[in-house]
C-alpha positions as CSV (number, residue, x, y, z in Angstrom):
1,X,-51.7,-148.6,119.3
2,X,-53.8,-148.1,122.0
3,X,-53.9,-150.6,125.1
4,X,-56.5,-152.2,126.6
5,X,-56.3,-153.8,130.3
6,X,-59.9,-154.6,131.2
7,X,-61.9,-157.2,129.7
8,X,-64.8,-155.2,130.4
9,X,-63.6,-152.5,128.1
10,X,-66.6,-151.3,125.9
11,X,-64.7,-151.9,122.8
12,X,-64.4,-155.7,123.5
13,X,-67.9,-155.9,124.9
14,X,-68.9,-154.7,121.4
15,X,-66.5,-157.2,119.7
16,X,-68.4,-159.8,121.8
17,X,-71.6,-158.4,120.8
18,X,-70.7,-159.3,116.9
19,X,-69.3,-162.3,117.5
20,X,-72.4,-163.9,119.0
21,X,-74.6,-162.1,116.4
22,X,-76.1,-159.6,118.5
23,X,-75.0,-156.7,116.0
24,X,-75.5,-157.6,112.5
25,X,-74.5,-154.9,110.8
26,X,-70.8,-156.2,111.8
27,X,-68.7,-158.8,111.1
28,X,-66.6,-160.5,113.3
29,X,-62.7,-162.2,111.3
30,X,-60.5,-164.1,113.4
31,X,-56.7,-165.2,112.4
32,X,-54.1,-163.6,109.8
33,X,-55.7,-165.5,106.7
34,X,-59.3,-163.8,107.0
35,X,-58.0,-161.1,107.7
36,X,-55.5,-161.0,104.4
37,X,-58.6,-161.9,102.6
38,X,-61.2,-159.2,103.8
39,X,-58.2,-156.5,103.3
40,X,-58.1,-158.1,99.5
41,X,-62.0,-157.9,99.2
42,X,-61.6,-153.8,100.5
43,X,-64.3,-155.0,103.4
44,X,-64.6,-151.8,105.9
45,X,-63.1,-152.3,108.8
46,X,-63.7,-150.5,111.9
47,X,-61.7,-152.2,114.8
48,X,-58.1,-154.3,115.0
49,X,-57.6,-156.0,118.2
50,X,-54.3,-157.9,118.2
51,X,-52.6,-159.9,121.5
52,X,-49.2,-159.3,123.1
53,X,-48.5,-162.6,121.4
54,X,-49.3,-161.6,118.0
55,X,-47.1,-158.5,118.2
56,X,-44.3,-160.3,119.1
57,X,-44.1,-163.1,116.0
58,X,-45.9,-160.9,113.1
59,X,-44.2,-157.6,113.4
60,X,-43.9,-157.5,109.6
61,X,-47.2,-157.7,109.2
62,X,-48.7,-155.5,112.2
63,X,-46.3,-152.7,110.9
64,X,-48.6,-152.8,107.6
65,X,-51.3,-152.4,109.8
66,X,-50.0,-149.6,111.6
67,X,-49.2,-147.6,108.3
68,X,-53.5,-147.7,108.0
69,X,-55.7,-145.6,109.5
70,X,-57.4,-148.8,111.4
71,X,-58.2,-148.1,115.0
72,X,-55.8,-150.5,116.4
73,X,-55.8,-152.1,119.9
74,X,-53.3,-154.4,122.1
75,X,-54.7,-156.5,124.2
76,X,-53.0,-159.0,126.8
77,X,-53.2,-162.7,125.7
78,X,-55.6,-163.8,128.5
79,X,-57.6,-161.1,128.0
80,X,-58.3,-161.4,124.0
81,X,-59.2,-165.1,125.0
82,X,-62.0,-163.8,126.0
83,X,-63.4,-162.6,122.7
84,X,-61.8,-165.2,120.5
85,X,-64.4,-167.3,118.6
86,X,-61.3,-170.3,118.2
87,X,-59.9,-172.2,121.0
88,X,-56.5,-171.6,119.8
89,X,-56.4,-167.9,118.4
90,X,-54.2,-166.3,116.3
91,X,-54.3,-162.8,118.5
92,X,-55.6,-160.7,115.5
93,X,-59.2,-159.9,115.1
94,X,-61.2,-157.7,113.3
95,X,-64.5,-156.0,113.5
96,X,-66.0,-155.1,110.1
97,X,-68.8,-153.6,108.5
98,X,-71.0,-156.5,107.3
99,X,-70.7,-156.6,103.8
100,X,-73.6,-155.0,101.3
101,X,-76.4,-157.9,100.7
102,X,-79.8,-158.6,99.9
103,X,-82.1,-159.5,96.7
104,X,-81.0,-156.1,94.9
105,X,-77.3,-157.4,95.2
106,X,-78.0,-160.8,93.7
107,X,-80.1,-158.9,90.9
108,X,-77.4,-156.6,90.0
109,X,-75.2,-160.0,89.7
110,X,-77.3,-161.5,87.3
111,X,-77.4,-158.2,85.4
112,X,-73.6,-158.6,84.8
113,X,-73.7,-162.3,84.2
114,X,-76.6,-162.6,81.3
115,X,-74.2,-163.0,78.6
116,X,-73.3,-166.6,79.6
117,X,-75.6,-168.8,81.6
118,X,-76.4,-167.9,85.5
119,X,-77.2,-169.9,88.7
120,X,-78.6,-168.9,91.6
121,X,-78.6,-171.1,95.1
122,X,-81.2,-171.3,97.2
123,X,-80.6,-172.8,100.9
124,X,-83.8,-173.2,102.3
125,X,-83.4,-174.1,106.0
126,X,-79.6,-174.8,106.2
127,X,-78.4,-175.2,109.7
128,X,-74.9,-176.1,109.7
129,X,-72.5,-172.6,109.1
130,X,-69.6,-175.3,108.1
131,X,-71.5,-176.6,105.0
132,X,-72.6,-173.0,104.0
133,X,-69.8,-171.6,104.1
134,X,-68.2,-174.4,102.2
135,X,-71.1,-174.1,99.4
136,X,-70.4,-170.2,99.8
137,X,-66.9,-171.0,98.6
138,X,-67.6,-173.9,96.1
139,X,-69.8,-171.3,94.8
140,X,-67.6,-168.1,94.3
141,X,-65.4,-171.0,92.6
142,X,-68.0,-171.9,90.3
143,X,-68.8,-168.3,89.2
144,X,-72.4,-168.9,91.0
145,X,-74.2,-165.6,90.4
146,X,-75.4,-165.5,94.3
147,X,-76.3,-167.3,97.0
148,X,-79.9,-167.2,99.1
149,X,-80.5,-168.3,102.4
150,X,-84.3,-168.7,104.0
151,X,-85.3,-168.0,107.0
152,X,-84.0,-170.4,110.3
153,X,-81.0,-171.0,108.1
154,X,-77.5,-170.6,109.5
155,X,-75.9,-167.2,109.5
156,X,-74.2,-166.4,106.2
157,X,-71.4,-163.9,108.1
158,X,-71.4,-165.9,111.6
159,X,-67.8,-166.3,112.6
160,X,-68.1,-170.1,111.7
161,X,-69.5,-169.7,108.3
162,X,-66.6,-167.1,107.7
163,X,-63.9,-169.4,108.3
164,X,-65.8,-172.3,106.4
165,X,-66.2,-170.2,103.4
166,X,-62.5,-168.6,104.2
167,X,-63.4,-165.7,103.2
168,X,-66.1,-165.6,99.8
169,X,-68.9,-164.5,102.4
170,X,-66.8,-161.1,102.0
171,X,-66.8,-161.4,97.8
172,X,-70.2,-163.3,97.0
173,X,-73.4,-161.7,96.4
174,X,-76.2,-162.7,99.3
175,X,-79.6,-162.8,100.0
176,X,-80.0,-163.8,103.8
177,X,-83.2,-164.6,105.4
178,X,-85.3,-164.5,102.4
179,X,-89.2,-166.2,102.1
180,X,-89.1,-169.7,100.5
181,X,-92.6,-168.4,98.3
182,X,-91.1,-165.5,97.9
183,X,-87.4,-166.6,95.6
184,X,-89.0,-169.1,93.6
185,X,-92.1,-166.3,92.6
186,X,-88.8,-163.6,92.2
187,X,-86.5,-166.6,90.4
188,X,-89.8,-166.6,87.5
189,X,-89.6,-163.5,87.2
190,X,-85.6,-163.7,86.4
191,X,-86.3,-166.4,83.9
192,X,-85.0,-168.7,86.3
193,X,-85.5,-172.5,85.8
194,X,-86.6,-173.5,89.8
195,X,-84.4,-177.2,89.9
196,X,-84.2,-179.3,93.1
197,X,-82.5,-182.6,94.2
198,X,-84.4,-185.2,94.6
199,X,-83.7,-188.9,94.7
200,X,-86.7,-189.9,93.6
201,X,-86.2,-188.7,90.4
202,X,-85.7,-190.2,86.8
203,X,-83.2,-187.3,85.5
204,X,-79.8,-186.9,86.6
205,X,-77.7,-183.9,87.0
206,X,-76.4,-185.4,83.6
207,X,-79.1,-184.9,81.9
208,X,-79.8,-181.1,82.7
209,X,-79.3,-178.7,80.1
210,X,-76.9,-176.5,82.1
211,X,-76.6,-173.6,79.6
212,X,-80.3,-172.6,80.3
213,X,-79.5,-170.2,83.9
214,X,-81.5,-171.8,86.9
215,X,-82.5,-171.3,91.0
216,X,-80.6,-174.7,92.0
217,X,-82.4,-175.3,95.6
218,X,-81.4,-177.3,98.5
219,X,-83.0,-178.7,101.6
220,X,-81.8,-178.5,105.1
221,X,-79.7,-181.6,106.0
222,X,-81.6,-183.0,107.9
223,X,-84.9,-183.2,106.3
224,X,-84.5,-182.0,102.8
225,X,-87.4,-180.6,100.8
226,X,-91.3,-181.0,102.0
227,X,-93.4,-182.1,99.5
228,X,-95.0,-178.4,99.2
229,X,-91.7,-177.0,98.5
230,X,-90.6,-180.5,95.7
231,X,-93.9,-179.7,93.6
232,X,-92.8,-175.4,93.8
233,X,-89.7,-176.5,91.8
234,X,-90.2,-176.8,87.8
235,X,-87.6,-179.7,87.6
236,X,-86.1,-182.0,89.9
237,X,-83.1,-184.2,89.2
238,X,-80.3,-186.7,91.0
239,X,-76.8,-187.4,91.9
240,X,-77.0,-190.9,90.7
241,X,-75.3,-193.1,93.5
242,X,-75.0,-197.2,94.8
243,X,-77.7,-198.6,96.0
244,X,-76.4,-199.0,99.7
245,X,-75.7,-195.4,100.0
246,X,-78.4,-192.8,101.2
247,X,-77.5,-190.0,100.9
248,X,-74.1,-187.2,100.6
249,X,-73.2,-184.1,102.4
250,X,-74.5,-181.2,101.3
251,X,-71.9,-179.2,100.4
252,X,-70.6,-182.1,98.6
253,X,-73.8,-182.6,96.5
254,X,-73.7,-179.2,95.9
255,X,-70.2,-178.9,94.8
256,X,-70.9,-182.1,92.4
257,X,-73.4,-180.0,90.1
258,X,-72.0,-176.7,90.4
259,X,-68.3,-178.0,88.8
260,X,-71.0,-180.2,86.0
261,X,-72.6,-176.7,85.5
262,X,-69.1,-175.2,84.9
263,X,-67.4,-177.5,82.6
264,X,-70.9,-177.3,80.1
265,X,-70.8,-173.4,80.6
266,X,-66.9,-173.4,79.8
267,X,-67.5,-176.2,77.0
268,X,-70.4,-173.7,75.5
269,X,-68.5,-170.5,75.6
């Protein structure tokens, strides 16, 4: 291992770099469960940086480190304080080559998926990285052929959205900071049924023929869908609720349709 005693060391000033986005080719994974999980998704890795404290209660699991090839570093606990992204850290971090993404990713997904029924999501203006990343994993559970993100969404790989998703930003395909226009013209051309949520409408998820492979879409939290972007969609439909209640998460919306879409896929097959 090789030791590092400055905080101004270029290797950490780099690791700060990717944390706060500022190199997105990178990906920055904090704490011994991401990093179990991007060493079972093969993500390349190009930096370790464990603490003092971290070699002393996971020597099992830093030897397995050691028997890699990974460029390895020790540094002192109040030092790698000041590149955690957690306010209490683990002491293991690593630095990764962002995973492969884009629309040619999600194509080649729904290449592989056309034998049974696909759906793409489309996040169109998303700000939270906590409910991404938890769609990005309710997704990857669902067998979701990919997942889009418009511009001034949140970050699909930001540290945040890594530890919300624990890990399926490493597995699932993604198209980040894609043109609204520009997915629903490419989602025709995939024989994609375009389907929003809105409350104002008569059908519920219920009644949606789930076998047929759509673009679901979702609004930012905040604001939803403008009424440009409701009439783009070929079908809108409802989570059905009680009157006195406005509105749900969106990550728990989301995860409401994609199991319904999963249990009349699996009923189907």
């Amino acid at each position: 291992m090789l030791e590092i005693t400055s905080r101004d060391n270029q290797n950490l000033k780099f690791a700060r770099n990717v944390r706060d986005g500022r190199e997105k080719d990178f990906i920055f994974i904090e704490g011994k469960r991401l990093v179990v999980e991007a060493l079972r998704s093969g993500v390349d890795c190009e930096d370790v940086f464990v603490s003092n404290g971290f070699i002393e209660n996971q020597k099992s699991f830093l030897d397995s480190l050691l028997a890699t090839e990974f460029n390895i570093r020790r540094v002192p606990d109040r030092i790698f304080r000041t590149i955690s992204d957690t306010k209490t850290s683990q002491g293991i971090i690593f630095i990764c080559r962002r995973p492969e993404s884009g629309k040619l990713i999600i194509e080649q997904s729904l290449q592989m998926k056309r034998s049974t029924s696909s759906l793409v999501i489309l996040l169109h203006n998303i700000n939270n990285p906590l409910n991404l990343g938890a769609i990005l994993r309710t997704s990857e559970a669902t067998g979701v052929a990919g997942v889009i993100t418009t511009r001034h969404s949140a970050y699909a790989f930001s540290p945040k959205a890594i530890r919300a998703a624990m890990g399926a930003n490493f597995r699932i395909p993604i198209w980040a900071n894609a043109d609204f226009d520009d997915v629903l013209s490419w989602a025709n051309k995939q024989n994609l049924i375009s389907t929003c949520l809105d409350i104002n409408s008569d059908t519920t998820y219920l009644d949606v023929d789930w076998k047929k492979s759509r673009l679901l879409i979702f609004g930012s939290e905040a604001h939803g869908l403008n009424t440009n972007e409701f009439e783009s969609a070929k079908e809108r439909v409802k989570i059905p609720m009680e009157n006195q209640v406005e509105s749900l998460n969106l990550a728990v919306s989301c995860g409401v349709i994609l199991f319904e879409a999963k249990r009349v896929w699996e009923s189907w097959k």
